[in-house]
Steps between C-alpha positions, in 0.01 A plus 500: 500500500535220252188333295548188282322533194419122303377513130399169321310433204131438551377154480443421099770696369773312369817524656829451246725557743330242761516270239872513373590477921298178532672363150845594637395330903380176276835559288692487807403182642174666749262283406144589633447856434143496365487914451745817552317851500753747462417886693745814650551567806538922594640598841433883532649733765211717599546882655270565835175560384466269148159319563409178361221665249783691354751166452174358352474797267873435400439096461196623252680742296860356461635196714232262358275471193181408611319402223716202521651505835433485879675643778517443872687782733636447836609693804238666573449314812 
């Protein structure tokens, strides 16, 4: 089975990255961009038997920093 794993910064943290993408989109002639939040996207291969409460134990203690991050997983339909 595969589960999508999103990690973005949580609201209030500044974003560099986000930043230097909307520069370059205004750079580039894309005029209207009023914010870019930059995040990863994960796409893990999971063995039978990998439950969702152990991909949330691996988003908590490597794939995303969550003092300052948020995460959203999905497959697990």
């Amino acid at each position: 089975m595969k589960v999508q794993i999103f990690v973005t910064l949580k609201p209030g943290v500044l974003d560099p990255q986000g930043r230097a993408i909307q520069h370059a989109l205004g750079g580039l002639g894309f005029a209207g961009v009023a914010d870019v939040r930059a995040g990863r996207f994960i796409e893990l291969e999971l063995a039978a038997g990998v439950s969702e409460a152990d991909v949330r134990a691996m988003c908590d203690k490597l794939l995303a920093n969550t003092v300052i991050e948020n995460y959203r997983i999905t497959g697990f339909d």
